[in-house]
N, CA, C, O and CB atoms as a CASP TS submission, in Angstrom:
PFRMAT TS
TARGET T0000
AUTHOR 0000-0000-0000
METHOD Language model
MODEL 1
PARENT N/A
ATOM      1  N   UNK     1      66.743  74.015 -19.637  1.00  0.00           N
ATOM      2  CA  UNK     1      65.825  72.887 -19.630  1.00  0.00           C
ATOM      3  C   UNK     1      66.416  71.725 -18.844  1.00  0.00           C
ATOM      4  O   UNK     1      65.914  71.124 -17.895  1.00  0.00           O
ATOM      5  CB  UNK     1      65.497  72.451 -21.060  1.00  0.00           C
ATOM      6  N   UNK     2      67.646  71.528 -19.470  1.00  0.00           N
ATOM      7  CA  UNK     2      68.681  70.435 -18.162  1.00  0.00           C
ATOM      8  C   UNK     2      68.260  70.721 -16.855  1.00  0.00           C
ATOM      9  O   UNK     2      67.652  69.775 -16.355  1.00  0.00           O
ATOM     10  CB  UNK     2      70.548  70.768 -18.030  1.00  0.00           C
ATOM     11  N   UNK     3      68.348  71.464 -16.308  1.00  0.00           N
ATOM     12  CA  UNK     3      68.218  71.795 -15.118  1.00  0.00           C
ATOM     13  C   UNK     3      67.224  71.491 -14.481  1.00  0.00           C
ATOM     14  O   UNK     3      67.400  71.054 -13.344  1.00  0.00           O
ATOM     15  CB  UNK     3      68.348  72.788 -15.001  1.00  0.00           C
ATOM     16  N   UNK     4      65.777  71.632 -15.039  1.00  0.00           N
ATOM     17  CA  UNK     4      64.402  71.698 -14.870  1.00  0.00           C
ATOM     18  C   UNK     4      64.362  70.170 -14.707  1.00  0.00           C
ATOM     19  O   UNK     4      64.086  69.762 -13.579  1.00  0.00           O
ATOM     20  CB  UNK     4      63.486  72.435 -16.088  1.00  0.00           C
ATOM     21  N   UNK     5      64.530  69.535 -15.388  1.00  0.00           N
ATOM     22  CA  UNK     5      65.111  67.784 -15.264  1.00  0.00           C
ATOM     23  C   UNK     5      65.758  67.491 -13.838  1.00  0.00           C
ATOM     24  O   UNK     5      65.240  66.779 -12.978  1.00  0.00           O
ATOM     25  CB  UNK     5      66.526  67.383 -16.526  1.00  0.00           C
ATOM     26  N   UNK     6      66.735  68.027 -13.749  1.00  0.00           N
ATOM     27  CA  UNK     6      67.763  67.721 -12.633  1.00  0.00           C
ATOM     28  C   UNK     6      67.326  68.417 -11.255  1.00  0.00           C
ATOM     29  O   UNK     6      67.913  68.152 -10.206  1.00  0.00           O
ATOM     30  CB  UNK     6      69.283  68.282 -13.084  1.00  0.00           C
ATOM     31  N   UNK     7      66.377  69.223 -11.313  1.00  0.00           N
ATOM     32  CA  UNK     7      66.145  69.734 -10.205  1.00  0.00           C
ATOM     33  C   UNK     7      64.657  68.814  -9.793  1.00  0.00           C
ATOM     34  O   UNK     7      64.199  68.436  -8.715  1.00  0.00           O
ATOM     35  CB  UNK     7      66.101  71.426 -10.366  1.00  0.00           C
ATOM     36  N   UNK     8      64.225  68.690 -11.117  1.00  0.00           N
ATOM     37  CA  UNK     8      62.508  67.819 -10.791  1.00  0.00           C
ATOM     38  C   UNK     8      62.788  66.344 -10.476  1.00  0.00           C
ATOM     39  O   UNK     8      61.864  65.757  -9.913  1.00  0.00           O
ATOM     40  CB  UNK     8      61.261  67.752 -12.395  1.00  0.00           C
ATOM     41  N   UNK     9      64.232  65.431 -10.818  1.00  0.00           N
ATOM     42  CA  UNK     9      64.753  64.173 -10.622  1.00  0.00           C
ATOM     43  C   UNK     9      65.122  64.388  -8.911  1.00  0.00           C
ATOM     44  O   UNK     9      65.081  63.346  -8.258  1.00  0.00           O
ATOM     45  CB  UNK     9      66.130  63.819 -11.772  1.00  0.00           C
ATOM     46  N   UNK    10      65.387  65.346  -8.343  1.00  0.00           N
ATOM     47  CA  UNK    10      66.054  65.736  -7.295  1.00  0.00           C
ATOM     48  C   UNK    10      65.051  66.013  -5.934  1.00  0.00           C
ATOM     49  O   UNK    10      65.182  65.899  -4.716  1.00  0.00           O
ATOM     50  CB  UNK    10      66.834  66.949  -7.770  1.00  0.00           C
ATOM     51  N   UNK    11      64.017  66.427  -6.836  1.00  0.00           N
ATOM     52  CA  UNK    11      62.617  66.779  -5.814  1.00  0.00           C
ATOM     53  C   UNK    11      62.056  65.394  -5.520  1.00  0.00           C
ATOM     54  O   UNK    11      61.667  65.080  -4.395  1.00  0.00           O
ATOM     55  CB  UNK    11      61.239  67.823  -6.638  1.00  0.00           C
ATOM     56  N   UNK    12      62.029  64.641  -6.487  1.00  0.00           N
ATOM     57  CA  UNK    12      60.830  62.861  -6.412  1.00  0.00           C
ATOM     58  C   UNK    12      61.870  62.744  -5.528  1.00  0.00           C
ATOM     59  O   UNK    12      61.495  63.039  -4.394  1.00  0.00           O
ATOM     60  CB  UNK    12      60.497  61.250  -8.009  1.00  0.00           C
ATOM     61  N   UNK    13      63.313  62.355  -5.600  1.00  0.00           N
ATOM     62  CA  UNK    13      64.152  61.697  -5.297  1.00  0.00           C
ATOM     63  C   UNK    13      64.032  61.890  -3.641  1.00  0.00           C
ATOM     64  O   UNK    13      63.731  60.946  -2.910  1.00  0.00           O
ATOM     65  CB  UNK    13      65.362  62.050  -6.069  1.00  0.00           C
ATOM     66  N   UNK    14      64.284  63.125  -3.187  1.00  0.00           N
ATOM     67  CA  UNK    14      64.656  63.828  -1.998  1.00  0.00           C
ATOM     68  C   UNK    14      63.052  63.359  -1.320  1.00  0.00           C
ATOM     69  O   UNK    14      63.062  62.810  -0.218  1.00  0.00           O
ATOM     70  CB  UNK    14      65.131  65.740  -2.245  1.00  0.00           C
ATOM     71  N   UNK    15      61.746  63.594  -2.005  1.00  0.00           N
ATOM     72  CA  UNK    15      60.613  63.696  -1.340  1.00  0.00           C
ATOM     73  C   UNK    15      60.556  61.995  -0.612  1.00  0.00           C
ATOM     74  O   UNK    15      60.189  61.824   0.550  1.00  0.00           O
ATOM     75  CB  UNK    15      59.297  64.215  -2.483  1.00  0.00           C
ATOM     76  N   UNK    16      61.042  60.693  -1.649  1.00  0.00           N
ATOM     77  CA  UNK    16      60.381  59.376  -1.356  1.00  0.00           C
ATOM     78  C   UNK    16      61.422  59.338  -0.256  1.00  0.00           C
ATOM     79  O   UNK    16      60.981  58.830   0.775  1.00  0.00           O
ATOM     80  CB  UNK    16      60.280  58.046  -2.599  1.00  0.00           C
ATOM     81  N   UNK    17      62.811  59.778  -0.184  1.00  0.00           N
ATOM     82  CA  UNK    17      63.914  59.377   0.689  1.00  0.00           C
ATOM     83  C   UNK    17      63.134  60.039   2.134  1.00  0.00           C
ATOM     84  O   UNK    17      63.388  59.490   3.207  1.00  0.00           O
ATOM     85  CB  UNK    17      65.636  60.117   0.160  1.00  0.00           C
ATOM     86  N   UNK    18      62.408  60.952   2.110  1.00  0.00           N
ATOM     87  CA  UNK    18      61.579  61.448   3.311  1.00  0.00           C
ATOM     88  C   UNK    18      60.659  61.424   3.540  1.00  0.00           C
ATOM     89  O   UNK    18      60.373  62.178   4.470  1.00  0.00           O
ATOM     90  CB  UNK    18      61.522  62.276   3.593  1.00  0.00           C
ATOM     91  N   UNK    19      59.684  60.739   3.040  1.00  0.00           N
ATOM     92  CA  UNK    19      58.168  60.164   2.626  1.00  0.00           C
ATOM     93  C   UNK    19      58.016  58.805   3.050  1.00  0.00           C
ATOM     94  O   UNK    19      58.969  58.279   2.475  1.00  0.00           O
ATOM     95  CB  UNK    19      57.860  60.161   1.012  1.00  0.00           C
ATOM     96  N   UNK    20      57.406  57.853   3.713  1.00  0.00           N
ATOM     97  CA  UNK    20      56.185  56.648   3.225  1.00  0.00           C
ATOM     98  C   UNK    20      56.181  56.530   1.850  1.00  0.00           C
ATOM     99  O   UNK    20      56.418  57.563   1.224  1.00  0.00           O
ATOM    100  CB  UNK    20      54.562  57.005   3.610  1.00  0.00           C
ATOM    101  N   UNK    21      55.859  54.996   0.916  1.00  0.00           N
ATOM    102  CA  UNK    21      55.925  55.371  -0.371  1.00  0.00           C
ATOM    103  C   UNK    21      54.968  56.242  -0.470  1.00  0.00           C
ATOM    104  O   UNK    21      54.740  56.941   0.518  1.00  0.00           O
ATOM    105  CB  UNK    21      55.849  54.393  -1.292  1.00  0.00           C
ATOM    106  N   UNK    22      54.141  56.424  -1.731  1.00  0.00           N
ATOM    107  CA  UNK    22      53.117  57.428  -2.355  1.00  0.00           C
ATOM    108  C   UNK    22      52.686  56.921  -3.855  1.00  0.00           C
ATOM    109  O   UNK    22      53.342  56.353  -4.728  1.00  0.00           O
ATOM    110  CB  UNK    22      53.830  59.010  -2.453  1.00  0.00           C
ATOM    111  N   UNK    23      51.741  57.219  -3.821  1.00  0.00           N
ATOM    112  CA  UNK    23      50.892  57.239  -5.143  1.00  0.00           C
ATOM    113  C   UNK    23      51.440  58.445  -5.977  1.00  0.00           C
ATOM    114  O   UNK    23      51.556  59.468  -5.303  1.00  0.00           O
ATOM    115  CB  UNK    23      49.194  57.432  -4.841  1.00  0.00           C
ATOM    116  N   UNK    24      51.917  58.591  -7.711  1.00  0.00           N
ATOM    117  CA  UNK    24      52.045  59.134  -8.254  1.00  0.00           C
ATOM    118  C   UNK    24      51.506  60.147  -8.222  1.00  0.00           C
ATOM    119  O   UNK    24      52.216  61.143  -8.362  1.00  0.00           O
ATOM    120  CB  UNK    24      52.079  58.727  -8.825  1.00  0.00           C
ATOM    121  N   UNK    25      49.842  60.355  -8.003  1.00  0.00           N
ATOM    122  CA  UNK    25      49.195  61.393  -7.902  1.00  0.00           C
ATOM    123  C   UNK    25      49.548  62.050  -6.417  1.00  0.00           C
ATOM    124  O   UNK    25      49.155  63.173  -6.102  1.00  0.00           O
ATOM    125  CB  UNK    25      47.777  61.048  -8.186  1.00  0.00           C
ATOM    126  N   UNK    26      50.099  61.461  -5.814  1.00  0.00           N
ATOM    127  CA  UNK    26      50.276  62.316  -4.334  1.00  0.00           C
ATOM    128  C   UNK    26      51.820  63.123  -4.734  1.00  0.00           C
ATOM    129  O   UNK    26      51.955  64.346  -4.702  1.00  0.00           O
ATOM    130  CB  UNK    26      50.438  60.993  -2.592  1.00  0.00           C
ATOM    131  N   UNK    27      52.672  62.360  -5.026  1.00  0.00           N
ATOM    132  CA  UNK    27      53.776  62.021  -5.102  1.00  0.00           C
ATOM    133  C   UNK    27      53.594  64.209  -6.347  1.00  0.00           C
ATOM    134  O   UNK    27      53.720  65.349  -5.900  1.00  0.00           O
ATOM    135  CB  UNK    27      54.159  59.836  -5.844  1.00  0.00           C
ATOM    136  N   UNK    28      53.398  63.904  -7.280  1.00  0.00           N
ATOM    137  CA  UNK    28      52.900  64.999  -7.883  1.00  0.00           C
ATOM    138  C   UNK    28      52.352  66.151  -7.344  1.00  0.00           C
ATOM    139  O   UNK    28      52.534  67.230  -7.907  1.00  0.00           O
ATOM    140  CB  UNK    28      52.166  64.650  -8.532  1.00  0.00           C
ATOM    141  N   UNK    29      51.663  66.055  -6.263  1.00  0.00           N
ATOM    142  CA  UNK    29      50.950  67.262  -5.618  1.00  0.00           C
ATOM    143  C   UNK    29      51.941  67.846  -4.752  1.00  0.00           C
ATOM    144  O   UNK    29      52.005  69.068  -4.613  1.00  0.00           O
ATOM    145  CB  UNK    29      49.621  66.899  -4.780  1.00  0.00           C
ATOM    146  N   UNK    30      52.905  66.861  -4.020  1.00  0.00           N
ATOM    147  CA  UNK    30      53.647  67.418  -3.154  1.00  0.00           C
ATOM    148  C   UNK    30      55.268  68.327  -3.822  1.00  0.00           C
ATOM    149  O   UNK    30      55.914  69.190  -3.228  1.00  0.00           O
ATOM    150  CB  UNK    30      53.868  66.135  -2.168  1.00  0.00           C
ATOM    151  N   UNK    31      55.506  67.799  -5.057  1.00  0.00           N
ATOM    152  CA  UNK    31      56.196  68.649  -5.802  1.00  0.00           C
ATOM    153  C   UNK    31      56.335  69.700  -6.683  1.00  0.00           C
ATOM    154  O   UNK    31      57.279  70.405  -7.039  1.00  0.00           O
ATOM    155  CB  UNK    31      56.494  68.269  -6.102  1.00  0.00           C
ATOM    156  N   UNK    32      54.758  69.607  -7.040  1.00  0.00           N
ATOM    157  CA  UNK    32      53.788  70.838  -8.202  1.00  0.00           C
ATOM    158  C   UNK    32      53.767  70.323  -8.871  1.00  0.00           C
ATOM    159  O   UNK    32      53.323  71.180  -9.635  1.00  0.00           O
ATOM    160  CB  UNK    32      54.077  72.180  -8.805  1.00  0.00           C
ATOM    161  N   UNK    33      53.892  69.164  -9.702  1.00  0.00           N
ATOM    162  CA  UNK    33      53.932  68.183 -10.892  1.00  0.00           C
ATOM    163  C   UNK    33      52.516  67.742 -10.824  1.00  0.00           C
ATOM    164  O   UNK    33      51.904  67.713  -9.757  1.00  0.00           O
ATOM    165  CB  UNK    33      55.065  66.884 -10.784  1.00  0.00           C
ATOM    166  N   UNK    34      51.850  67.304 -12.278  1.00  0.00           N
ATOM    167  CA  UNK    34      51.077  66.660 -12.376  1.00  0.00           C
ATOM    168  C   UNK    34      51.167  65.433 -12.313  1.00  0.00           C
ATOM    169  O   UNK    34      52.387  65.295 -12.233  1.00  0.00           O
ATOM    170  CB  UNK    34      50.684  66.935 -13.051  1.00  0.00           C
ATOM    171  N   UNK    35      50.656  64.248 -12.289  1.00  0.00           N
ATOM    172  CA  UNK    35      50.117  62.997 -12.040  1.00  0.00           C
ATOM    173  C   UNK    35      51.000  62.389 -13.149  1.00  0.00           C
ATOM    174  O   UNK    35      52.014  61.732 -12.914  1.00  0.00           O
ATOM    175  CB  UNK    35      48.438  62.836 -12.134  1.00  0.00           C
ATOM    176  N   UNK    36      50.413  62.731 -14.660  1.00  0.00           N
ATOM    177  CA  UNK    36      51.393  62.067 -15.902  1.00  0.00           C
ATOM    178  C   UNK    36      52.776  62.394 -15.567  1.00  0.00           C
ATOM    179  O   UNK    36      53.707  61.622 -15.336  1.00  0.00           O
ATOM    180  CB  UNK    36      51.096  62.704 -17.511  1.00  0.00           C
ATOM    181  N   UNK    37      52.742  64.053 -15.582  1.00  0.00           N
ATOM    182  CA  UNK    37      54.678  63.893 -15.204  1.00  0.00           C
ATOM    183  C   UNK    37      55.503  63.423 -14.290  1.00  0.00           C
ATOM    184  O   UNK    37      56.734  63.421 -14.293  1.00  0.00           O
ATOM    185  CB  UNK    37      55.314  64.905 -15.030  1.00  0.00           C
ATOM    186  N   UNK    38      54.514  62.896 -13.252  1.00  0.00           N
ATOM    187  CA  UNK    38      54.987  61.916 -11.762  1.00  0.00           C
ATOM    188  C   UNK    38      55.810  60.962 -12.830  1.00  0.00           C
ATOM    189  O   UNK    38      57.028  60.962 -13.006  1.00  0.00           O
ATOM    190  CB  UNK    38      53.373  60.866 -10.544  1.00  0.00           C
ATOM    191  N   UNK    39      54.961  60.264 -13.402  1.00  0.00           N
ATOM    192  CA  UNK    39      54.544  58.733 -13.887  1.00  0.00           C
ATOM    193  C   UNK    39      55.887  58.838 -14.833  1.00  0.00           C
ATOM    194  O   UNK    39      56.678  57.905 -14.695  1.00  0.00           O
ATOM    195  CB  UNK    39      52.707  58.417 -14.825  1.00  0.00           C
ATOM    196  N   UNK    40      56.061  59.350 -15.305  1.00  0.00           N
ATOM    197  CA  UNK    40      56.726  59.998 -16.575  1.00  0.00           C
ATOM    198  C   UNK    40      58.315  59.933 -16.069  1.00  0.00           C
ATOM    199  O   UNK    40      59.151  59.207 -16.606  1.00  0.00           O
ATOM    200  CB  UNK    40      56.103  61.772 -16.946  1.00  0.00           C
ATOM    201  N   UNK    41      58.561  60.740 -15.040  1.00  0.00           N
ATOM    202  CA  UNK    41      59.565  60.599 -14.310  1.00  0.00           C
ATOM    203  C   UNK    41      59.781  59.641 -13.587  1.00  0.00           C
ATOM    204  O   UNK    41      60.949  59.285 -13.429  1.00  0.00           O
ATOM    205  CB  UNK    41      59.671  61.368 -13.745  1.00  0.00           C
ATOM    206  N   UNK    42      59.023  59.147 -13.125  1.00  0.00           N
ATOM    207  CA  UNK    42      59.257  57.752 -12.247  1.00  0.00           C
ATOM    208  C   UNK    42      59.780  56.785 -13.157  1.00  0.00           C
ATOM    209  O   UNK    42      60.901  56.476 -12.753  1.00  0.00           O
ATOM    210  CB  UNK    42      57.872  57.090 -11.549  1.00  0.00           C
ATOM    211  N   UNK    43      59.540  56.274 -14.015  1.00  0.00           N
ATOM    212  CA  UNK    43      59.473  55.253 -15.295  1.00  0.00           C
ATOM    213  C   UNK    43      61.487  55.597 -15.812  1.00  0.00           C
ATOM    214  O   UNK    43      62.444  54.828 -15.903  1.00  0.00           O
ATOM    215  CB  UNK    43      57.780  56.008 -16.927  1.00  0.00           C
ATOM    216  N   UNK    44      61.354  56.963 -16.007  1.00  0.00           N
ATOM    217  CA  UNK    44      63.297  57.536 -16.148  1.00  0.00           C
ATOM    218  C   UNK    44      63.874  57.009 -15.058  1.00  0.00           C
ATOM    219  O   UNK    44      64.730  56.155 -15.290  1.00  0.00           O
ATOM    220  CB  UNK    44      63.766  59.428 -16.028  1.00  0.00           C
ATOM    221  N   UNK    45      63.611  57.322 -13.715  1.00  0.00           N
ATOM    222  CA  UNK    45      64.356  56.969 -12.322  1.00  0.00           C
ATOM    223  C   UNK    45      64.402  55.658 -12.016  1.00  0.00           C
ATOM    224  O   UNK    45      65.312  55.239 -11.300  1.00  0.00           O
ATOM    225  CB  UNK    45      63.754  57.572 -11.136  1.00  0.00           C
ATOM    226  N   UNK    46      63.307  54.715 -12.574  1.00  0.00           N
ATOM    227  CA  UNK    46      63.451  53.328 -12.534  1.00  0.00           C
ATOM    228  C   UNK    46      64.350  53.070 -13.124  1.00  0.00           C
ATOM    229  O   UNK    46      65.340  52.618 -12.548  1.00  0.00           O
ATOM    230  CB  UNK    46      62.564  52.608 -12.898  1.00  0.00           C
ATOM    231  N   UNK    47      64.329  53.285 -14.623  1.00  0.00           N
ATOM    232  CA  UNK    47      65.175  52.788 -15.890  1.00  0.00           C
ATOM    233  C   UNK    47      66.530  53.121 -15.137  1.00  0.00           C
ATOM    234  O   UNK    47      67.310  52.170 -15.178  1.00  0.00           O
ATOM    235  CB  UNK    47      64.895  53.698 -17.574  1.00  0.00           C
ATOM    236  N   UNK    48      66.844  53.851 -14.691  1.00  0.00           N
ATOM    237  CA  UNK    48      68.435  54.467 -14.215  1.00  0.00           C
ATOM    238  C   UNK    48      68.335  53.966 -12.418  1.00  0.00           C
ATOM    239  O   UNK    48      68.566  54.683 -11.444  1.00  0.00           O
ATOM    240  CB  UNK    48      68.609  56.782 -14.488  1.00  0.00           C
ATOM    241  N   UNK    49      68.045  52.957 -12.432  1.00  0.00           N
ATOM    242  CA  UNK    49      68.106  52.274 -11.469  1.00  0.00           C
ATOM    243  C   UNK    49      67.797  53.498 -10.044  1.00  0.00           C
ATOM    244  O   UNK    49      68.176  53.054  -8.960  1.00  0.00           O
ATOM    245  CB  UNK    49      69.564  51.448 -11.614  1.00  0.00           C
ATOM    246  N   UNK    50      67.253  54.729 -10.006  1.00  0.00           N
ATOM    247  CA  UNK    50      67.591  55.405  -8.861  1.00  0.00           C
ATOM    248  C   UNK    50      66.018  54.975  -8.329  1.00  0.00           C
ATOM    249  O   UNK    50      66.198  54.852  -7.117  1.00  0.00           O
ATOM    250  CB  UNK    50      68.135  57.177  -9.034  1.00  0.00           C
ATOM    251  N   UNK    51      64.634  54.692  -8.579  1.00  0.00           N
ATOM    252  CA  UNK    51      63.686  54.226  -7.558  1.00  0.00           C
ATOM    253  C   UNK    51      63.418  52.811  -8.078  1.00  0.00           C
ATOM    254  O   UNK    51      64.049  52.397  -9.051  1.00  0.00           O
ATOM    255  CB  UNK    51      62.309  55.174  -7.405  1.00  0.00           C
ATOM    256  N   UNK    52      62.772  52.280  -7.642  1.00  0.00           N
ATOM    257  CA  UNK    52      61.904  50.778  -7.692  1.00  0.00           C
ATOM    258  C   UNK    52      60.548  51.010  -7.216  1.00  0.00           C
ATOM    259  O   UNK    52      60.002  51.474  -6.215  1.00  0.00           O
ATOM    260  CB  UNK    52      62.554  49.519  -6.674  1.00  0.00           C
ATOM    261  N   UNK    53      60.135  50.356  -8.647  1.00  0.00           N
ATOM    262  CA  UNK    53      58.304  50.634  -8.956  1.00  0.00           C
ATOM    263  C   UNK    53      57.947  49.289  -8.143  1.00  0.00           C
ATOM    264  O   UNK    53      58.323  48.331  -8.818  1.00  0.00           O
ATOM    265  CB  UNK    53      57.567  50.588 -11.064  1.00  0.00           C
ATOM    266  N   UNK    54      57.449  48.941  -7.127  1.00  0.00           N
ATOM    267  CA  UNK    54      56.731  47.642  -6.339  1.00  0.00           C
ATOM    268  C   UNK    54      55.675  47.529  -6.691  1.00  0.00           C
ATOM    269  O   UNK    54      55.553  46.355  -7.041  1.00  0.00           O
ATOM    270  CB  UNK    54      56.575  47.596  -4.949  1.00  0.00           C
ATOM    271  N   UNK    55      54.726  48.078  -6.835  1.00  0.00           N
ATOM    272  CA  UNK    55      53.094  47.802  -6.592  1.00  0.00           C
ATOM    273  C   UNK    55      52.244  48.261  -8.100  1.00  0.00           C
ATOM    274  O   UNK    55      52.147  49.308  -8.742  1.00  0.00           O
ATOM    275  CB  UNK    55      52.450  48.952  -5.065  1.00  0.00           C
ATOM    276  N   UNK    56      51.980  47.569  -8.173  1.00  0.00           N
ATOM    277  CA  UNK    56      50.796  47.512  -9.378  1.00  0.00           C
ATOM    278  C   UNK    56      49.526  47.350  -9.030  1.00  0.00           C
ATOM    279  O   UNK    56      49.353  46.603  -8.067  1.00  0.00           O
ATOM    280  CB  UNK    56      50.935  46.435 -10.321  1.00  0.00           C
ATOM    281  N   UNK    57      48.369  47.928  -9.628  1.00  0.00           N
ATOM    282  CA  UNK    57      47.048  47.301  -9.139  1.00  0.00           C
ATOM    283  C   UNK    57      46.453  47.659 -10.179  1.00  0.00           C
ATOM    284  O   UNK    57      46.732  48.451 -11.078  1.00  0.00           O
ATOM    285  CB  UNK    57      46.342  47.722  -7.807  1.00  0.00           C
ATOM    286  N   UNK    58      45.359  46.807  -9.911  1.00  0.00           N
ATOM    287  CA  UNK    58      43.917  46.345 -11.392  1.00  0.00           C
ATOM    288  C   UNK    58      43.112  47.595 -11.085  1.00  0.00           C
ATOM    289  O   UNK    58      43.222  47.992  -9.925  1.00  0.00           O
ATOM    290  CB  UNK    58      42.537  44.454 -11.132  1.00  0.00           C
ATOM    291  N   UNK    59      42.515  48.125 -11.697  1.00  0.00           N
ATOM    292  CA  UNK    59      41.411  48.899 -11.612  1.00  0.00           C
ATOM    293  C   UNK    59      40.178  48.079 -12.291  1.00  0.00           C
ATOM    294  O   UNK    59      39.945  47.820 -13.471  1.00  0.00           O
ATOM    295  CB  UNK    59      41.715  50.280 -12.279  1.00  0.00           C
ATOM    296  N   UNK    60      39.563  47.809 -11.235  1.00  0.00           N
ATOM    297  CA  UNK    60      38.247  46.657 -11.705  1.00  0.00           C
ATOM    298  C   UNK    60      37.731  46.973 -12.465  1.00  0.00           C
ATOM    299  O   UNK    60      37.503  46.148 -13.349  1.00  0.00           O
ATOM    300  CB  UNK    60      37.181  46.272 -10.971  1.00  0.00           C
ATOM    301  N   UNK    61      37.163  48.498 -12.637  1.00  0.00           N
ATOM    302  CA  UNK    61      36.194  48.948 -14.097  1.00  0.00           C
ATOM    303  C   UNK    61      36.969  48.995 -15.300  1.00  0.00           C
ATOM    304  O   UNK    61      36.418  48.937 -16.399  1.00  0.00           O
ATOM    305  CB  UNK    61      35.498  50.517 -14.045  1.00  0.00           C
ATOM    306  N   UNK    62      38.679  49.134 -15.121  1.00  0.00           N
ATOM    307  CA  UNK    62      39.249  49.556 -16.406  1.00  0.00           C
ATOM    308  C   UNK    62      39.232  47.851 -17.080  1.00  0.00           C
ATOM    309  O   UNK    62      38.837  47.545 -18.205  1.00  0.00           O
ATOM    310  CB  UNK    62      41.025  50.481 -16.210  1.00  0.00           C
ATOM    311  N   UNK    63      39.894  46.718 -15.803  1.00  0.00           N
ATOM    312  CA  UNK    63      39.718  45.713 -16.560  1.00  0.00           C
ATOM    313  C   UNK    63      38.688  45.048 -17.058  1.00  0.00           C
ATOM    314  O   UNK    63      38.761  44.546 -18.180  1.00  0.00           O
ATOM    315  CB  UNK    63      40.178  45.098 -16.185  1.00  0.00           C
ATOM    316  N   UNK    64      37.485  44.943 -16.226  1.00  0.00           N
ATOM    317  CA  UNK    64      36.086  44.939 -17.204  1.00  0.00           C
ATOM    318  C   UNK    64      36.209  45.505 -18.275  1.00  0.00           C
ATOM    319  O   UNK    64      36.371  44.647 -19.143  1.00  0.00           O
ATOM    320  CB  UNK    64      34.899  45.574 -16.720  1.00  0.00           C
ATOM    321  N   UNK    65      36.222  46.617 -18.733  1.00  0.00           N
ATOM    322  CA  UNK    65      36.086  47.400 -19.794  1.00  0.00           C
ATOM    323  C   UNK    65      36.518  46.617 -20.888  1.00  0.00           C
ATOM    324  O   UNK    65      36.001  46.248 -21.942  1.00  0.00           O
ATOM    325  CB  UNK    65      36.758  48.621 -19.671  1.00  0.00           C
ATOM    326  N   UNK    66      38.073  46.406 -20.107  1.00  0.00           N
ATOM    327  CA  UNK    66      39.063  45.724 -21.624  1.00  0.00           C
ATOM    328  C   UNK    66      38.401  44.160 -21.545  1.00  0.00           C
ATOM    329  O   UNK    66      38.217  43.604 -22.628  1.00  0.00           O
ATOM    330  CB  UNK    66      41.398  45.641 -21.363  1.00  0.00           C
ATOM    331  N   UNK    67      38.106  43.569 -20.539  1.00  0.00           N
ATOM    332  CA  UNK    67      37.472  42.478 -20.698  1.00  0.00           C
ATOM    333  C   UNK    67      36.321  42.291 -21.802  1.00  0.00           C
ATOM    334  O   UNK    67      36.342  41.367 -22.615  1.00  0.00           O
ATOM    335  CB  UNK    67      37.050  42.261 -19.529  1.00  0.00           C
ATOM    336  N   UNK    68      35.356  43.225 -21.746  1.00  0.00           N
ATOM    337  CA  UNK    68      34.323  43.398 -22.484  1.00  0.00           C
ATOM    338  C   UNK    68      34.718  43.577 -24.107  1.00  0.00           C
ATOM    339  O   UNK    68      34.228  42.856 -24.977  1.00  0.00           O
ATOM    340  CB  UNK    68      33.609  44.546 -21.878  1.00  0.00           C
ATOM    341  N   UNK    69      35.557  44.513 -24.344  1.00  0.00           N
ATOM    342  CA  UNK    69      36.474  45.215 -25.811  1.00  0.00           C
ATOM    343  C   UNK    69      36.810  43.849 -26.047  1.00  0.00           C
ATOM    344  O   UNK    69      36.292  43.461 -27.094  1.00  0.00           O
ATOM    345  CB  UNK    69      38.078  46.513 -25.650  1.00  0.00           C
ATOM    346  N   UNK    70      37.543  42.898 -25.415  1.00  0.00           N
ATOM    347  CA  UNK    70      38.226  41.860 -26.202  1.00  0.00           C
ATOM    348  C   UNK    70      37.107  40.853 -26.479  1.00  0.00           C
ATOM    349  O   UNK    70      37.207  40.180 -27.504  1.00  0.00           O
ATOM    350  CB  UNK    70      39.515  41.192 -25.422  1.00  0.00           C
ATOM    351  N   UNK    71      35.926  40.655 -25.581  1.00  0.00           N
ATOM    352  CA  UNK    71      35.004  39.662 -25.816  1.00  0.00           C
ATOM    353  C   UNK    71      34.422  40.010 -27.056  1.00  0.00           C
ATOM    354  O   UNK    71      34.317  39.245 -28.014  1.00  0.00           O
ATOM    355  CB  UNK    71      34.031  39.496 -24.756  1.00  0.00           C
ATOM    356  N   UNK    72      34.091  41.042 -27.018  1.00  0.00           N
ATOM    357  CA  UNK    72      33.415  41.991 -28.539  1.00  0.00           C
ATOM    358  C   UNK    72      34.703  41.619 -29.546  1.00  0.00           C
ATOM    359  O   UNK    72      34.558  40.479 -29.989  1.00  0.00           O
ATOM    360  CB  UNK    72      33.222  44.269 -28.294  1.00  0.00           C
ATOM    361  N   UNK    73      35.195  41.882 -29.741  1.00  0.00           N
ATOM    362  CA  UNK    73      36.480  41.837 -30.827  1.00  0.00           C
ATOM    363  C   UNK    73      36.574  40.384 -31.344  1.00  0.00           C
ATOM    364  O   UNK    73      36.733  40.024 -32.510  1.00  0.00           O
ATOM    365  CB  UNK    73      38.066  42.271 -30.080  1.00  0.00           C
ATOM    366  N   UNK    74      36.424  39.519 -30.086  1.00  0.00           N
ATOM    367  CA  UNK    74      36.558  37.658 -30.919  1.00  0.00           C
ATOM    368  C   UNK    74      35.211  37.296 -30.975  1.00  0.00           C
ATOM    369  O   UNK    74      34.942  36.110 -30.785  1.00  0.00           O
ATOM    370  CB  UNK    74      37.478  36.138 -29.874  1.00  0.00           C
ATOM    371  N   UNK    75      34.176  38.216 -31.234  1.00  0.00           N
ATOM    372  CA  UNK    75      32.973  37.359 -31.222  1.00  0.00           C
ATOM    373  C   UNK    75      32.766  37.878 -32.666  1.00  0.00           C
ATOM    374  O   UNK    75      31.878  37.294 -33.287  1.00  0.00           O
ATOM    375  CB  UNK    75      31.684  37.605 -29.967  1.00  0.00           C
ATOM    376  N   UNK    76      33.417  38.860 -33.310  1.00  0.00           N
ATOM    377  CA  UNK    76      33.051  39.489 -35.030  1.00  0.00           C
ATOM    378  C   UNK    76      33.348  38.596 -35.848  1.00  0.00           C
ATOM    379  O   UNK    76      33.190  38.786 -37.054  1.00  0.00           O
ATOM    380  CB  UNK    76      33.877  40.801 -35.646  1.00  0.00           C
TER
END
């Protein structure tokens, strides 16, 4: 199981050092990983200082959504 770790830390690692950044979901397709286990691993490789997460973005419908949930919630 170690290994499976160390070889999948080794694939993100090796792919961004030869890649443009990438979207998790790309980033995943090009190693056989899914999208969560991109994310999943990325979040370990940050923490251990080996990548840096830059970019964040809003997803307009998700924050509406929560916009809406919280307006509902302080109006009860």
């Amino acid at each position: 199981m170690d290994n499976w770790w160390t070889e999948t830390d080794n694939a993100i690692l090796e792919c961004l050092r030869h890649g443009a950044a990438m979207s998790p979901a790309e980033l995943g397709l090009r190693i056989g990983i899914s999208e969560g286990e991109a994310i999943a691993f990325l979040c370990m490789l940050a923490r251990e200082g080996k990548v840096r997460i830059r970019l964040v973005e809003s997803n307009a419908q998700a924050a509406a959504d929560a916009g809406a949930c919280l307006t509902a919630a302080w109006s009860r």
